[in-house]
Each structure stands twice: as C-alpha cells, then as structure tokens.
C-alpha positions in Angstrom: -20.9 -46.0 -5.5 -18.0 -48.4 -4.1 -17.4 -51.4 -5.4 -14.7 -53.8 -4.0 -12.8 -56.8 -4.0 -14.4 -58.7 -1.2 -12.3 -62.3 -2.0 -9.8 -63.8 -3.5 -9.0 -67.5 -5.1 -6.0 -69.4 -6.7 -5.8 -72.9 -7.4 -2.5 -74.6 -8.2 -2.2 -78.0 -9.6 0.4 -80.5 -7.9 2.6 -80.9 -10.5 4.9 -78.9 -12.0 7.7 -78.8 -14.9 11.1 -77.4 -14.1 13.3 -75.0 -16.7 15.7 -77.7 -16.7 13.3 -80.4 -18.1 12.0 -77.6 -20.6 15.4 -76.7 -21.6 15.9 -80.4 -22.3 12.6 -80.6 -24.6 13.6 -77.6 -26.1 16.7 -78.3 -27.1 18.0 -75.5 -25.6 20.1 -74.2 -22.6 19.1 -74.5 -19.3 20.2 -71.0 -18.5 18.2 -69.4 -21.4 15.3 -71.0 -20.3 15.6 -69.9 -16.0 17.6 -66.4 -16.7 16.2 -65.1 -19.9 12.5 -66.6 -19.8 12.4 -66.4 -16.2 10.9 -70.0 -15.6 12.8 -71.7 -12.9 9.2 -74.3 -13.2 5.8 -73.8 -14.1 2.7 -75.8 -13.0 1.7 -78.7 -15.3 -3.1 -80.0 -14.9 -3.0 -83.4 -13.1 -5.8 -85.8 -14.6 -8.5 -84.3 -13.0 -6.8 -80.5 -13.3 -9.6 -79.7 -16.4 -9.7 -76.0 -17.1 -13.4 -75.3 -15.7 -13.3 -77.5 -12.7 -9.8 -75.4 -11.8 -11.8 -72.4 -11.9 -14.6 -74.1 -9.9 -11.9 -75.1 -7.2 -10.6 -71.1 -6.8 -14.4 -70.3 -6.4 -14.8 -72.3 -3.8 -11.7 -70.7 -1.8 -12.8 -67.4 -2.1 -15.9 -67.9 -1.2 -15.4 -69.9 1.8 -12.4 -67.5 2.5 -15.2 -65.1 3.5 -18.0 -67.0 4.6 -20.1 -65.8 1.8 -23.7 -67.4 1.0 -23.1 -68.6 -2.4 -26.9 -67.8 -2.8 -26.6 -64.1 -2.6 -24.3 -64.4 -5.7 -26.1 -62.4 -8.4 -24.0 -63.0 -11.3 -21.4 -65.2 -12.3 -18.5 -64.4 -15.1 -16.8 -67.0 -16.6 -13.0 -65.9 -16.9 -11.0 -68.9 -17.8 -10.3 -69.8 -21.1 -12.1 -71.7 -23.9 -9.8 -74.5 -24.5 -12.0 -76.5 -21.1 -13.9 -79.7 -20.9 -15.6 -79.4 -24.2 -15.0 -77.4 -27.6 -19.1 -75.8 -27.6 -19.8 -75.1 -23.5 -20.9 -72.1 -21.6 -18.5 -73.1 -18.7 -20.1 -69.9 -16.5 -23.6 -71.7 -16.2 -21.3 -75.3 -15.0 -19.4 -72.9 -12.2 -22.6 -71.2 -11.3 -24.4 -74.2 -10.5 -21.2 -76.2 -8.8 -20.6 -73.1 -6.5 -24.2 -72.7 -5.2 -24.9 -69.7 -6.9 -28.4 -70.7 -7.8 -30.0 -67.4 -7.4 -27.2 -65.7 -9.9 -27.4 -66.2 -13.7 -23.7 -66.5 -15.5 -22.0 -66.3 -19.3 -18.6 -66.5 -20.6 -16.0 -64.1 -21.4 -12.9 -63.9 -23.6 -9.9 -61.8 -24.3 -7.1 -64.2 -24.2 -4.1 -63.6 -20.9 -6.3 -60.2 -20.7 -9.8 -61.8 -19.8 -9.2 -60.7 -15.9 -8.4 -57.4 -16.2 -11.2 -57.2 -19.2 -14.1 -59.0 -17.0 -13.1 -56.5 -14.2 -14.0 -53.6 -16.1 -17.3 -55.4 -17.5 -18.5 -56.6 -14.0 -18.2 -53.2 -12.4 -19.7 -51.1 -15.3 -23.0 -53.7 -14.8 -23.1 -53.5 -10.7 -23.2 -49.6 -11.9 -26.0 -49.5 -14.4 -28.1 -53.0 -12.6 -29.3 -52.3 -9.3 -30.2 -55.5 -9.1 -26.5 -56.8 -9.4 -24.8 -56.6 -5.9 -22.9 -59.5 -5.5 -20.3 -60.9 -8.9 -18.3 -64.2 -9.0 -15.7 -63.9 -11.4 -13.7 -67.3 -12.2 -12.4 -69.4 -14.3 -9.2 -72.1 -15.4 -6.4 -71.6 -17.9 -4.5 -74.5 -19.0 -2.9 -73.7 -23.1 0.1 -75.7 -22.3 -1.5 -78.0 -23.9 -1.4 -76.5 -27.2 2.7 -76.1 -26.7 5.2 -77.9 -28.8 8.5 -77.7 -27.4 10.4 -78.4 -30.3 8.6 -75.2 -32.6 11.0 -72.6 -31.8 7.9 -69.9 -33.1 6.3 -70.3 -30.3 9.2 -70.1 -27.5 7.9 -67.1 -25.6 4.7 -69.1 -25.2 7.3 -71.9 -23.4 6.3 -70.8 -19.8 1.9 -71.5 -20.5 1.0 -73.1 -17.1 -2.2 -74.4 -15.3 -4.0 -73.4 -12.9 -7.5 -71.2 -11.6 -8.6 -67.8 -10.1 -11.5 -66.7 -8.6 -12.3 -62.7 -7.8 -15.7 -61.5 -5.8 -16.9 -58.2 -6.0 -19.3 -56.5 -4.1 -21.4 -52.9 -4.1 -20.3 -50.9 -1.1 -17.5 -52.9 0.0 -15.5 -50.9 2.4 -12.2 -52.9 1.1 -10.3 -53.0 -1.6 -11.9 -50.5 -3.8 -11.3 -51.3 -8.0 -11.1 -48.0 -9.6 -10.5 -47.1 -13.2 -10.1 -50.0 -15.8 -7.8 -49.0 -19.2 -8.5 -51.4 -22.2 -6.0 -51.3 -25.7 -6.9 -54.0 -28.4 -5.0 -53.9 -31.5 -6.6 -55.8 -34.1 -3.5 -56.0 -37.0 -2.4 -58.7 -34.4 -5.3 -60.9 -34.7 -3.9 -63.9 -36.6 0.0 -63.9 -35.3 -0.7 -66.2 -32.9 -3.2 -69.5 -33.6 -4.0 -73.0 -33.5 -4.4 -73.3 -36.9 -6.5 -76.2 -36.7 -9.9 -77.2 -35.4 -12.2 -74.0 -36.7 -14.2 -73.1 -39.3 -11.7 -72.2 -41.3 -9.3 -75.1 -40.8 -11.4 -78.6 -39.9 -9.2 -81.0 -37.5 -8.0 -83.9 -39.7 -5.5 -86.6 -39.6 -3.6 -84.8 -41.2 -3.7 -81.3 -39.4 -3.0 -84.1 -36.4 0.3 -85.5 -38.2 1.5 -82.0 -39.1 1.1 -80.7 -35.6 -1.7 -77.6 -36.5 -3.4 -78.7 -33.2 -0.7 -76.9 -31.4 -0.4 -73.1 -30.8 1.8 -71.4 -33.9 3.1 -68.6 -35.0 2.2 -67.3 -38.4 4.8 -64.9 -39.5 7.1 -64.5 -36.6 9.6 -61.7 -38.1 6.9 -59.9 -39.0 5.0 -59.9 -35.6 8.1 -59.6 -33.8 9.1 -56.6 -35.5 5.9 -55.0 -35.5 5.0 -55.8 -31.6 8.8 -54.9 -30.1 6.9 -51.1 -31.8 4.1 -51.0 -29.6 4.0 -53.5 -27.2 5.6 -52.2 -24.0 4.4 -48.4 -24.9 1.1 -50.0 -24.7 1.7 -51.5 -21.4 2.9 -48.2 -19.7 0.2 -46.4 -21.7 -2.7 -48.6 -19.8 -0.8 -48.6 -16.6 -0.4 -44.9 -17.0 -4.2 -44.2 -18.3 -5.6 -46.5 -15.3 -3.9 -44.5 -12.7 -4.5 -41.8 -13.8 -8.1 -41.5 -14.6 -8.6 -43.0 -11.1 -7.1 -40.0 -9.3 -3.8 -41.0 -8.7 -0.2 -40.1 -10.4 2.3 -42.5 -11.3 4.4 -41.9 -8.2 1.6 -43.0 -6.1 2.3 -46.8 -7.2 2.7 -48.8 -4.8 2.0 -52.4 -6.0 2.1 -53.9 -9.9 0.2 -57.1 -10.2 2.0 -58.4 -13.5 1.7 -61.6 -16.1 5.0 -63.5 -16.4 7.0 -62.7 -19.4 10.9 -63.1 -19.9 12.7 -60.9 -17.3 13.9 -58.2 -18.9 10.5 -57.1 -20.2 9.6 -57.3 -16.4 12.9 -55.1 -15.1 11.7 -52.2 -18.1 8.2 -52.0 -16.9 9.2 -51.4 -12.9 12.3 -49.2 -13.7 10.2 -47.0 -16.4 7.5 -46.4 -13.4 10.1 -45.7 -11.2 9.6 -48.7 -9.2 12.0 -51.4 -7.7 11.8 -55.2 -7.7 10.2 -54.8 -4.5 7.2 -53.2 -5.9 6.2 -56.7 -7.9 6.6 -60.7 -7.6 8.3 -62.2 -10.7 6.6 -65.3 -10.9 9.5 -67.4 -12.2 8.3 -70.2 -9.8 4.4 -70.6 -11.3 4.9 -69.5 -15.3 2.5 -67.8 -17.1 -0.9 -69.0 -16.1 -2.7 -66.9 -18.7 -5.9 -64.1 -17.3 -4.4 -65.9 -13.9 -1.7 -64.5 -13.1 -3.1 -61.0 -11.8 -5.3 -62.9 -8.8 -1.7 -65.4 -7.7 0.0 -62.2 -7.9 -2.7 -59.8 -6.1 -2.7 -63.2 -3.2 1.3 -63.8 -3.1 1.9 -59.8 -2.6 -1.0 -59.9 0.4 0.6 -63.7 2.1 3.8 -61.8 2.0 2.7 -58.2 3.6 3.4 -56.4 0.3 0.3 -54.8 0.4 -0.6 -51.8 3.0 -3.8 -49.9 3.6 -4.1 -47.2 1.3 -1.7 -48.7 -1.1 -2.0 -48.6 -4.6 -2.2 -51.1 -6.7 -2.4 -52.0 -10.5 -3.0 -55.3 -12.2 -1.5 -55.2 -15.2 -2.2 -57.7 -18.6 -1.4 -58.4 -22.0 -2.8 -61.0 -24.5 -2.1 -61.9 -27.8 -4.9 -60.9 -30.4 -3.3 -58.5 -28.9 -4.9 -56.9 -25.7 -3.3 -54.6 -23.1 -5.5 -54.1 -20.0 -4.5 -52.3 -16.5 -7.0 -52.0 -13.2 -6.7 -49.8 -10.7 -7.3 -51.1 -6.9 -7.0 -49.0 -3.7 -5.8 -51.5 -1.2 -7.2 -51.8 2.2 -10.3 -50.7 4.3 
C-alpha cells in the first residue's frame, strides 16, 4: 500500500525579530547571535498569530493548494503544540471543524520539536491497519517564544523559538511523494532538563512563580544536561537518519535532500558533512528560526519553491526535541 504526501502548508506571521535586536536583549554580541546560532531573524505571532488558528491557516493552504474536498478528510492530527489558545483544549477537534473536515474525527498529539516527524509515523501506521482511513490532515501552530527570557543565559540555545504553522495531507495510493520508513529515539533521563517550572500539577502558577519568572522555559541543571547530551545527541541524530534510510531500502549515499530543525550552525555543518552531503543538500533556516515540529514542512516547501527537489529524489526530514526525542522520515520525492 502507497501512502503519500498529497499537500503541503506553512504559515508565517508578518513580523519578525532580527539577531541584532536579540543580541541587544541578550546582552550579547551581535555576531554570536547571526554566526554561531545561526539567526540572522526569526518570526515573532502578531495579535491574532494564536498557536491553533496558525495551524488552521496552513490547513487551509494545503488544502486549497490541491483542490481537495475538505469533506473527504477522514482524520485530522493535531500537531502543533500545547502552549495554544487555552491551557485544557483538544485543538485537533477546533481545526477539524474550521477546515471543513466534518466527516473526519481528530485528537492531539505531542512530542515536543519532534511531534511532525512523530505524527508521520502514527498517521501512516493507522491508514495501514483502518481501511476506513484514506484521507489525514495533519496540522498544527508552534509559538514557545513566548516562554523565552532573553536575559536567562540557561536557555540561550532555545534564543532562536519562532512562530509560525504547518499543515501535511496524506493520502492511500498517492502516486506522489511516497513516505517510507519512520525511525523514532526517546530518551527519558532527559525528561526534566528543560521546563516551565510553573503552571502544573507539581508547581501551581502564583504571584510569586510570576515575580520569579518560572512561567518562562528553564533549564534545570544545565552542566549536567549539557554534558550528558553533547554524548548522545548528534549520534542519535545520524543513528535515526541512518535507521530511516535504511529500513526504507535505500543507503546513505542515496540522500538526496535533508529536511532539518534550526540549531546553531555548526551542529548543522556536522550532520551534512558526516552523511557525506554539501550545504546544497539542506536550507539553513537562519532567516525563520526554529519554529519547533515546523520546521520539517518550511523546509520540505523552501527546497520544492527553489527546485531542490527532483523526481526520484530522496529525502529525509529530520527532528529533535527536548524530553529528548530524535525522529527521522523517509520520503521518495516525486511521481
């Protein structure tokens, strides 16, 4: 059974924050900020930019994009992330009904910047086992810039957290675009690195938590994470990249495209030059930021606006997540 990408969606906000102004929050260089983090700017929600109603917006492109009936969606898979219009929400079921997918049913899925590559995997194994599922809508809004404090030097590798939405349709016996193999890592000694302390269970939101800034994305032990994740982290990457290919049919050397999140350049450089691959073979997306599970659809769109992308080519999307999650799908570009 073939199962393909029939669409695509991105939306971007209007507004946008340069490396500059960051550096000048920051306290810090301007040329950190552009050459080692690799944000020249980043996009920034307008007023009406909420995290849902992004997702909602990228929906609507791709479906339009193909003429698509949004009746003969059969299921709908919230990707976006759950800081949205409100704290307790199944955003899925708001999408669902927004787009016109009335005949679909929809729920919610999380796995941090990995929720894409994650949902990709989950929607294709359920068109496999549900005859009954034909047509998915995966979509969704990312926008945790809003938990970043520029003057917490803990949490300046989370400095480049844009905005924006991404919409993906996939469809049983499309001749286009075929996904392949999906390779999921989750490492669980992770889990609480990287939190907004307040606002759980665990941690009520208070005045206080307010004064104290525990609303805002920290980092728990940061020599500790750091040395523990520069051990596995980009052997994990390859190692999903690698796996994907590979259990898809393909070898490494048959690359052809990487789809990749924004991190800080150099991590970027290793990943390309330890597959053998030149700049060419990626978009650095110094120019958006890191717009969380996002960043695989503006990539997979950017590389197919600016002819990267061939028939026959293959391609890989590529994510990681703090938690932490590595993910990696395989796509054989083209009719």
């Amino acid at each position: 059974m073939s199962i393909g990408i029939l669409s695509t969606g991105i939306y971007l906000p209007e507004d946008y924050i340069t490396g500059e102004e960051i550096a000048r929050m920051a306290g810090i260089p301007k040329e950190i900020v552009e050459g080692k983090m690799g944000i020249k700017r980043k996009t920034i929600p307008g007023s009406e930019d909420h995290t849902c109603q992004m997702g909602i917006r990228a929906a609507k492109k791709a479906i339009k994009k193909v003429n698509l009936d949004p009746l003969t969606i059969d299921l709908v898979i919230y990707i976006g992330e759950e800081h949205k219009e409100y704290p307790l929400w199944t955003a899925g079921i708001k999408l669902q009904e927004e787009v016109g997918a009335l005949n679909a049913w929809a729920f919610d899925v999380a796995l941090r910047c990995g929720t894409t590559v994650m949902a990709l995997k989950v929607a294709k194994n359920m068109m496999i086992a549900d005859p009954a599922i034909n047509t998915v809508l995966l979509a969704g809004g990312y926008r945790n810039g809003d938990f970043i404090d520029y003057h917490n030097p803990r949490t300046r590798f989370m400095y480049n957290l844009g905005a924006g939405g991404g919409a993906i349709i996939l469809q049983k016996n499309c001749k286009k675009n075929l996904l392949l193999e999906t390779e999921m890592l989750t490492d669980g000694s992770f889990s609480e690195d990287v939190v907004v302390v307040a606002g759980g269970t665990k941690h009520p939101l208070t005045q206080q938590a307010l004064e104290e800034g525990k609303n805002k994305l920290d980092v728990l032990d940061p020599a500790g994470m750091k040395e523990r994740l520069e051990k596995k982290s980009m052997k994990n990457f390859l190692h999903v990249i690698r796996k994907s290919v590979l259990n898809s049919g393909y070898e490494e050397k048959d690359i052809s495209y990487v789809g990749m999140l924004h991190m800080k350049k150099s991590a970027h450089h290793y990943v390309l030059k330890e597959l053998g691959l030149s700049e060419e073979a990626s978009i650095y997306l110094e120019e958006y930021g890191h717009i969380g599970q996002m960043d695989q659809i503006l990539s997979l769109e950017l590389a197919e606006t600016s002819g990267k992308l061939k028939n026959g080519n293959v391609v890989v999307l590529v994510s990681a997540g703090i938690g932490y999650a590595w993910g990696a799908s395989v796509i054989r570009w083209g009719e």
